[in-house]
C-alpha positions as CSV (number, residue, x, y, z in Angstrom):
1,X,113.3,78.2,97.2
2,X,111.5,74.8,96.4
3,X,110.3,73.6,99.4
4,X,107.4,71.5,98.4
5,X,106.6,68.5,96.6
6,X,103.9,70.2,94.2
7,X,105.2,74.2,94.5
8,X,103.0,75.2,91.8
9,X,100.2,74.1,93.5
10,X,100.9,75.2,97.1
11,X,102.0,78.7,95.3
12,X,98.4,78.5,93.8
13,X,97.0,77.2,96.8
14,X,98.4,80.1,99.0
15,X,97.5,82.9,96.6
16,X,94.1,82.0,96.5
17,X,93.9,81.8,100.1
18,X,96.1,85.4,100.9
19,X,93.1,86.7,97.9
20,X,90.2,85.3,99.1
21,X,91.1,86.5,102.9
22,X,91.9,89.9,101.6
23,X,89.0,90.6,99.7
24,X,86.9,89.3,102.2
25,X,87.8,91.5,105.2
26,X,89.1,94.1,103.8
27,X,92.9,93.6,104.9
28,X,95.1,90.1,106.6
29,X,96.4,89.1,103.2
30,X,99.6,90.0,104.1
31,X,99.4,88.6,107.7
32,X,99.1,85.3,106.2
33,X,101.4,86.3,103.1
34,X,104.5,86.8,105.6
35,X,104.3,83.4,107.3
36,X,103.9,81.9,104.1
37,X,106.8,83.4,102.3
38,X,108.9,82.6,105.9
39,X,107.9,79.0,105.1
40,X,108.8,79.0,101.8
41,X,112.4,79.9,103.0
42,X,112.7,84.0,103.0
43,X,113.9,86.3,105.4
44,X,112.0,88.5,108.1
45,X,112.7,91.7,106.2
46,X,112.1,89.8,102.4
47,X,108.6,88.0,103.1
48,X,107.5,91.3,104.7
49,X,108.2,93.7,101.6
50,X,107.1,90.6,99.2
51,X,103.9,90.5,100.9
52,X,103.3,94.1,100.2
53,X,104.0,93.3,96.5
54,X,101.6,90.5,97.1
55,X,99.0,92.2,97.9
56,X,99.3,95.2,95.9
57,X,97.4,93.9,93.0
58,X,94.9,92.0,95.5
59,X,94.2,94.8,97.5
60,X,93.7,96.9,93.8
61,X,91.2,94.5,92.2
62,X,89.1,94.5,95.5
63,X,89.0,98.2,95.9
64,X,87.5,98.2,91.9
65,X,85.1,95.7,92.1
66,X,83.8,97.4,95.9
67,X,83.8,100.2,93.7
68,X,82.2,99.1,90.7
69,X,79.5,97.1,92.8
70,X,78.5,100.7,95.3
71,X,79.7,99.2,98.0
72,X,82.5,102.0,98.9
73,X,82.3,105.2,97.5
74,X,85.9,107.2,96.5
75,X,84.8,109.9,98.9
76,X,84.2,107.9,101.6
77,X,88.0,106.5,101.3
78,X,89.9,109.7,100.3
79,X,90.1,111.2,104.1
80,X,92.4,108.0,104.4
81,X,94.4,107.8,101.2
82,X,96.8,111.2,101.9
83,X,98.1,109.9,105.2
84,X,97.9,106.1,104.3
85,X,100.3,107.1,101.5
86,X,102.8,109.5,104.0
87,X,102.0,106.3,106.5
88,X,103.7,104.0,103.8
89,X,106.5,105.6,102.7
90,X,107.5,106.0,107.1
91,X,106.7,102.1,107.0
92,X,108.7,101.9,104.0
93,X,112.0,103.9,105.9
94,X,111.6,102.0,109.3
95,X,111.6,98.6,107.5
96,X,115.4,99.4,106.5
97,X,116.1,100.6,109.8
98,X,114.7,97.7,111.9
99,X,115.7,94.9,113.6
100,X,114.5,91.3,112.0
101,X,113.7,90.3,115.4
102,X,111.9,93.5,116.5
103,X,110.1,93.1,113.5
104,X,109.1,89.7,114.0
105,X,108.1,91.0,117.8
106,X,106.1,93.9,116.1
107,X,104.0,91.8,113.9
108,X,103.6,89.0,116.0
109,X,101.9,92.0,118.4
110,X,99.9,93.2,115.4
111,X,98.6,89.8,115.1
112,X,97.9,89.4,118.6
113,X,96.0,92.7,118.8
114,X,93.8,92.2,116.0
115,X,92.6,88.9,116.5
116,X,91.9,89.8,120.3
117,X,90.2,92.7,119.3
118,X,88.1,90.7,116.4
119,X,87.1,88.8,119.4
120,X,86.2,90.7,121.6
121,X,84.3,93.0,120.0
């Protein structure tokens, strides 16, 4: 899956990007994660659950140091965390069932959506 000249550093490059996005808004590691890992030669489906994987550990060293530093409290996120978990594991069922191009069409909405609504309001 080599595609470019210096793959350490675009790998490098990219991560630090997907990070530095994530922890700045909260979320939209992954939506540049996917394209990436398209780019770098893997399937809808694939670069979709490897973002996820991606930004596991991201999205967990954020949370911390938010934390850690008072700016979110744990009982201000726990409404969320039951049915983001029950959210997940449907996300995780429909992935399997889904068409690569429907899920290429969903995302592309998703990205679409937010970036008009980031606009706009």
């Amino acid at each position: 899956m080599k595609l470019f000249k210096n793959q350490k550093i675009f790998n490098a490059a990219s991560g630090l990007l997907i990070g530095a996005v994530n922890g700045l808004m909260g979320a939209g590691g992954g939506m540049l994660a996917v394209p990436i890992l398209k780019k770098m030669g893997m399937e809808q489906k694939q670069a979709h659950t490897n973002a996820v994987a991606v930004i596991l550990p991201i999205t967990v060293l954020s949370s911390i140091l938010y934390l850690v530093k008072g700016y979110v409290t744990f009982s201000d996120a726990l409404p969320f965390i039951p049915a983001g978990v029950v959210g997940s594991l449907i996300g995780t069922w429909v992935i399997k069932k889904i068409s690569p191009l429907w899920l290429k069409r969903i995302f592309g909405c998703f990205i679409i959506y937010a970036g008009v609504r980031l606009l706009l309001k």
